[in-house]
C-alpha positions in Angstrom: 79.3 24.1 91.1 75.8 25.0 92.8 76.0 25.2 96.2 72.2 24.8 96.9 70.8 22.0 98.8 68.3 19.9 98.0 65.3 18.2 100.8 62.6 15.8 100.3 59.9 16.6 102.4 57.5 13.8 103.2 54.7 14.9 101.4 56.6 14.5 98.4 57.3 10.3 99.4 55.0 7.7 98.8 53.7 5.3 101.3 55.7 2.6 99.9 58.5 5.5 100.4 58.1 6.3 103.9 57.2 2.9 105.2 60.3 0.8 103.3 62.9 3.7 102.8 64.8 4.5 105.6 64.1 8.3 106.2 67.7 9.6 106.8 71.3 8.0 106.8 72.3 5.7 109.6 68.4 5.4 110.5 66.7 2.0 109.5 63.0 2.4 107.7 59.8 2.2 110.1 59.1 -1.3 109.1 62.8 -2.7 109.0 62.4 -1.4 112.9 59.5 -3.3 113.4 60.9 -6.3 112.5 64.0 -5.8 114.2 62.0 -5.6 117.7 60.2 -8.3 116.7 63.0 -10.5 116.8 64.7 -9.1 119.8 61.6 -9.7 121.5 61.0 -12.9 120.4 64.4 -14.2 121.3 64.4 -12.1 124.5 61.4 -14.1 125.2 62.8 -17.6 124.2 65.9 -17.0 126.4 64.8 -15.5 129.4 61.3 -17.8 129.6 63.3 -20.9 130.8 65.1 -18.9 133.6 61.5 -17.4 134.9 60.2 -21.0 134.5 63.2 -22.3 136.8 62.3 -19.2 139.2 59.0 -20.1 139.5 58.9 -23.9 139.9 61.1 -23.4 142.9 58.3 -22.0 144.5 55.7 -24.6 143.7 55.1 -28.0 145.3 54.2 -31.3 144.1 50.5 -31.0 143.4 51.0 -27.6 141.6 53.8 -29.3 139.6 52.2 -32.3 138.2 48.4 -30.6 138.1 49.5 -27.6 135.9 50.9 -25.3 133.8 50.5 -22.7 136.5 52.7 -19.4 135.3 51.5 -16.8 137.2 52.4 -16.6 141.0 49.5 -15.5 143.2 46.8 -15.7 140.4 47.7 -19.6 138.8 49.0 -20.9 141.9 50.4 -20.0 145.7 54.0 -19.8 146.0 55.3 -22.1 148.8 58.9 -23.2 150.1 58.6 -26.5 150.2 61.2 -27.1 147.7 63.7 -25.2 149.2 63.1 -26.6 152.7 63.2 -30.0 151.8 67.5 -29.8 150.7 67.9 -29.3 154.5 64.7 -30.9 156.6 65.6 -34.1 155.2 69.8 -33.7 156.0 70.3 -34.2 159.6 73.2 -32.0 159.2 72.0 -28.8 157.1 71.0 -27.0 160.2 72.8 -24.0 161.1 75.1 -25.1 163.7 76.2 -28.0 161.9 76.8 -25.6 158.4 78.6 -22.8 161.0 80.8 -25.4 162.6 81.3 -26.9 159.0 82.8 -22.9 157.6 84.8 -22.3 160.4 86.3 -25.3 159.9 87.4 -24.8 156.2 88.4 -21.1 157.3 90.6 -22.4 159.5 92.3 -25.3 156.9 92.5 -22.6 154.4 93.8 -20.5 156.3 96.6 -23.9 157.8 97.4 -24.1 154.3 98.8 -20.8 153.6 100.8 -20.5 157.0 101.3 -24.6 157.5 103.4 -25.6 159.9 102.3 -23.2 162.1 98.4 -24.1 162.5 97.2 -27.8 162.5 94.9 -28.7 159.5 91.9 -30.0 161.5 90.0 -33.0 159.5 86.8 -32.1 158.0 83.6 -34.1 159.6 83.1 -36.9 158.3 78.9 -35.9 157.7 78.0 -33.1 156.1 75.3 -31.2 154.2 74.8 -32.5 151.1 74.2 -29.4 149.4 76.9 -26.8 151.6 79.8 -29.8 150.0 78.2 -29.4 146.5 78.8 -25.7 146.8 81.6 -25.6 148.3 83.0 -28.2 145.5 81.9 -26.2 142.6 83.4 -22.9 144.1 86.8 -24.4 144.8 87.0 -26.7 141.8 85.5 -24.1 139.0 87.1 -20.9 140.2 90.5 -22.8 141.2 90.4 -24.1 137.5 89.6 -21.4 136.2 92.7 -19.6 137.7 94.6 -22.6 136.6 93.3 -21.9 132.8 93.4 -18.1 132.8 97.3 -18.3 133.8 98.4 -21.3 131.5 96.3 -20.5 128.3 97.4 -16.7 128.6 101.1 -17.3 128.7 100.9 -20.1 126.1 98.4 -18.0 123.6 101.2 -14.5 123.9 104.0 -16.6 123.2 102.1 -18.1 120.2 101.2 -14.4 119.1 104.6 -13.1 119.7 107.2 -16.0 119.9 107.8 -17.6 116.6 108.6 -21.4 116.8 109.8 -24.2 114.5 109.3 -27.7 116.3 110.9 -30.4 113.3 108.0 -33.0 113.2 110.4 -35.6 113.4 111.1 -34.6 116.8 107.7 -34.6 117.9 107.4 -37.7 116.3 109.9 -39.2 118.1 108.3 -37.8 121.6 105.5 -39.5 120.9 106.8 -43.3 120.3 109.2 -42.8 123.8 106.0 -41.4 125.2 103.9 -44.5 124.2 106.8 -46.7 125.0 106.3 -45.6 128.5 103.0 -46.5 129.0 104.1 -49.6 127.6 107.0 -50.6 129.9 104.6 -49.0 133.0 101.2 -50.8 132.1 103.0 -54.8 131.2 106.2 -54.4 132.3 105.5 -53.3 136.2 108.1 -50.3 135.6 107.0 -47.8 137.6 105.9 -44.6 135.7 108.3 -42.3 137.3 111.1 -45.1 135.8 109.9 -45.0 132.9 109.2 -41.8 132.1 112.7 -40.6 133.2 114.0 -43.1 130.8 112.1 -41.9 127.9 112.8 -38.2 128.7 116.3 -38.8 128.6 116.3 -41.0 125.5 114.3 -38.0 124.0 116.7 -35.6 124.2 119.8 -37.6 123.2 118.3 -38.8 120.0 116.9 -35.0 119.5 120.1 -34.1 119.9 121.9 -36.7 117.7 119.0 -37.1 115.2 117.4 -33.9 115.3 119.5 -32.0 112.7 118.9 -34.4 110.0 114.8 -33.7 110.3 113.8 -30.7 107.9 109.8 -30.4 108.1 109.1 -27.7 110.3 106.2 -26.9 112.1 104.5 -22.7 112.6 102.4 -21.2 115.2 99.5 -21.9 112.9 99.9 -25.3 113.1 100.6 -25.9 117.0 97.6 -23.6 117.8 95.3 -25.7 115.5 96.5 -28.5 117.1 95.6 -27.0 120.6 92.4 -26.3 119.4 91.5 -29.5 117.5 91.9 -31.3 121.2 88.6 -29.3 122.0 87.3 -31.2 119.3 87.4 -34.4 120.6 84.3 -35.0 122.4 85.1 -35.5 126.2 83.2 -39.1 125.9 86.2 -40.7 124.4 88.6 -40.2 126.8 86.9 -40.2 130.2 87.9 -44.1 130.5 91.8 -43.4 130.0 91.6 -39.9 132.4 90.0 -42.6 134.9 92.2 -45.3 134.7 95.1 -42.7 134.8 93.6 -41.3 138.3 93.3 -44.2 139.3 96.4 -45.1 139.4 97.7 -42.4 140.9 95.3 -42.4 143.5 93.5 -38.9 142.9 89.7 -40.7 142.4 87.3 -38.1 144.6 89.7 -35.6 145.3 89.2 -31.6 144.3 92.8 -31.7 142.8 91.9 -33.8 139.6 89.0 -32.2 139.0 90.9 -28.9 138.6 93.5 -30.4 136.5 91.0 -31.5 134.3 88.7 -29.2 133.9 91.7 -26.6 133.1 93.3 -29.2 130.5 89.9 -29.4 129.1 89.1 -25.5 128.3 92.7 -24.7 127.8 92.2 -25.3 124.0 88.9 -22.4 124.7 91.5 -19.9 126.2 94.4 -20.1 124.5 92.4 -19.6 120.6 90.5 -16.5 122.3 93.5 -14.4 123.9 95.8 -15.7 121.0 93.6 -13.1 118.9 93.3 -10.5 121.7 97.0 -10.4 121.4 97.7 -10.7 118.0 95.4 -7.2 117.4 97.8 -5.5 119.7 100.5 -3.1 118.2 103.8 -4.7 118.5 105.3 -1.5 118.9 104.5 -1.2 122.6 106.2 -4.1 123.5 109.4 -3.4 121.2 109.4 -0.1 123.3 109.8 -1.4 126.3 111.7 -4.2 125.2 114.4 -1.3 124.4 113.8 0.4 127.9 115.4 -3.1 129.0 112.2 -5.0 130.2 111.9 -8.4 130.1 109.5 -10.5 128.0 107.3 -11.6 131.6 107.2 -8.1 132.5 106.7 -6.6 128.8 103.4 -9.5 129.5 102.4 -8.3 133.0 102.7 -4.9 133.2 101.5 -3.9 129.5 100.2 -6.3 127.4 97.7 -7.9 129.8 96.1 -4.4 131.1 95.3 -3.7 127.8 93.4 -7.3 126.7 91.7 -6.7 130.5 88.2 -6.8 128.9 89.3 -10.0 126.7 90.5 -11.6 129.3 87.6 -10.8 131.7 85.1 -12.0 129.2 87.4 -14.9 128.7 87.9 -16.0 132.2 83.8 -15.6 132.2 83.8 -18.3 129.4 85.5 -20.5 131.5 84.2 -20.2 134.6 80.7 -20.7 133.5 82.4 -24.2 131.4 83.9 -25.5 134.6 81.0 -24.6 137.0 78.3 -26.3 134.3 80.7 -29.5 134.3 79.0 -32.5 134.4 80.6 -35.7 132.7 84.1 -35.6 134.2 82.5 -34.5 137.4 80.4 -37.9 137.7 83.1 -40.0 136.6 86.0 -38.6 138.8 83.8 -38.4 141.8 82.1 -40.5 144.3 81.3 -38.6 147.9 84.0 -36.1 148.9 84.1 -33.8 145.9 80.6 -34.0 144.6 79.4 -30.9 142.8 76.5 -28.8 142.1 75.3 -30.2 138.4 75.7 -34.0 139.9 73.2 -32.9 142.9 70.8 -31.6 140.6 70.9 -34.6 138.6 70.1 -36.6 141.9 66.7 -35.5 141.7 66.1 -37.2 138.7 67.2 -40.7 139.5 64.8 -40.9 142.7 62.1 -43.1 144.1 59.2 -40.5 143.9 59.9 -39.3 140.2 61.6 -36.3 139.1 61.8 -33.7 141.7 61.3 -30.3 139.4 60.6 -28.0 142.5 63.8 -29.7 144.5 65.4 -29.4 141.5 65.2 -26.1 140.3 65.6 -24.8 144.1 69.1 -26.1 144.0 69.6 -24.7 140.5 68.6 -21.2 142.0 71.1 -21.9 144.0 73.8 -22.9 141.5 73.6 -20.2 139.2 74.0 -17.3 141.7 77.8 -17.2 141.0 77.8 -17.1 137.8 75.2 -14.5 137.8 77.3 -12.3 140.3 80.5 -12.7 138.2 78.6 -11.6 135.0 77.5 -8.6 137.0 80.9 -7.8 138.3 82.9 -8.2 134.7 80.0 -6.8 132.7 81.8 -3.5 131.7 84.5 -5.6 130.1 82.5 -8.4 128.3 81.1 -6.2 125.8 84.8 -4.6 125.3 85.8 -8.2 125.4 83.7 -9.1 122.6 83.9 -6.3 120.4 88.0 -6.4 120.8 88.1 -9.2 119.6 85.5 -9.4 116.4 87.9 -6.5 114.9 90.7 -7.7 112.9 93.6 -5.4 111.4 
């Protein structure tokens, strides 16, 4: 066999050739490059033009508003900060002192919490700014839901990859009849829940116990995750009125507690199908290692298999933050005063006297967005790892 090497030179290629025909391997051809920009620029264009829009209509008042398109600062129009000054000239209690007074106070009740008896919780003023209680909402409510989430829908996606389970449907069957027989007895039968729900519980496990063995459909970990992923499914519309009515009645209306609990039920479904596949590409041979080096299985999940899905669950945790913080429909359902959040203020300027208020508005979503933006900035070295981990399969 020859060992001589043959090269095509590009005088010896067409113009068809060179413009089409990619001119070496793992290189795309000049005008498959072109296009490729093209689109990228395009799209870069179509995404990023609503942010600079949002950027720049915070600066603008009324008059440049409704008299334009103005796009360019300084040449179209001459930036102003009337939009931003109007969230606190018109609050008798955004000024600084009131807002300092305000964040000392919640250090100090955080602070109660963690060490209570020891330090009094002091009550929160009853007036406060409008837009310091919206933040300070949406940072409590999304990022302690998000914790929430992170913890729950990790735990319950490893066991899912790891733990094999065989729930007989005629169990779950049964669970669901007691459970609806417990609403039942509580909603026209004034049994109190707790009653009720003790009874059923009980009643479960006796007839599990004494029926159980005579069920033989079976249930996989296929078909519980689908089924935890199928609640995503169902649009949040159709159950706000129950979620209400269940608050309700427990007395949790306007409070930062059931806002957490449902926005982590909500995205759960979002957390558990993305680490279920970050865990299932992991070599089960680790974890047999160390289950032979006598761990257990919670640290087998702390200490190893969670370091190395990091980026997964950083771009994961991402996800959700950005779901909860963006929350809108439960938010303006479950709330009325105490634990309004951001996307419900920015709303407000569009039910007004005067119109829709786009500089107002987009002011406050300047405001809104910075912690998502800083989050993405902090946990951008793992989302692309995040990503990428889990698109490869085998």
């Amino acid at each position: 066999m020859s060992g001589a090497t043959y090269r095509i030179s590009k005088a010896d290629r067409s113009l068809r050739q060179r413009l089409f025909e990619p001119p070496a391997v793992g290189k795309m051809s000049p005008v498959a490059n072109l296009v490729a920009w093209a689109i990228l620029l395009f799209w870069s264009l179509f995404v990023l033009f609503p942010i600079y829009w949002v950027v720049i209509t915070a600066f603008k008042d009324a008059w440049t508003v409704n008299n334009g398109p103005f796009f360019i600062p300084f040449v179209d129009f001459q930036p102003t900060l009337k939009g931003w000054t109007a969230q606190f000239a018109t609050d008798p209690y955004c000024d600084a002192y009131s807002v300092g007074r305000q964040l000392v106070l919640l250090l100090n009740n955080l602070f109660a919490f963690i060490v209570s008896p020891v330090i009094k919780i002091e009550r929160m003023e009853p007036q406060i700014c409008k837009v310091y209680l919206a933040y300070t909402n949406s940072f409590v409510i999304s990022f302690g839901a998000t914790a929430l989430c992170i913890a729950v829908g990790s735990m319950a996606a490893y066991a899912l990859a790891r733990i094999s389970y065989k729930p007989k449907f005629g169990n779950i069957v049964v669970f669901v009849l007691l459970a609806l027989s417990a609403i039942v007895a509580s909603n026209y039968f004034d049994v109190h829940w707790a009653i009720s729900g003790s009874v059923g519980l009980a009643l479960f496990f006796l007839l599990a116990r004494s029926l159980g063995r005579g069920f033989k459909t079976t249930l996989g970990n296929n078909d519980i995750l689908f089924w935890i992923v199928s609640q995503r499914i169902l649009p949040p519309i159709v159950v706000i009125i129950p979620v209400y009515m269940m608050f309700q009645s427990v007395r949790m209306i306007d409070t930062h507690l059931a806002l957490i609990i449902v926005y982590a039920v909500a995205n759960l479904p979002i957390v558990v199908w993305l680490m279920h596949d970050f865990f299932a590409n992991l070599p089960v041979e680790l974890e047999e290692s160390a289950q032979l080096d006598g761990s257990s299985r919670f640290e087998i999940f702390w200490d190893i298999v969670l370091p190395l899905t990091r980026p997964g669950l950083a771009a994961t945790t991402l996800l959700t933050l950005i779901l909860n913080w963006n929350e809108y429909l439960f938010a303006i359902f479950l709330t009325t005063a105490r634990a309004l959040t951001m996307p419900i203020m920015v709303a407000a300027k569009n039910t007004g006297e005067r119109g829709i208020l786009w500089w107002e508005m987009c002011a406050i979503i300047m405001i809104m967005i910075l912690p998502v933006i800083i989050m993405a900035i902090v946990l951008q070295r793992y989302i692309a790892k995040g990503v990428l981990l889990g698109a490869v399969k085998g």
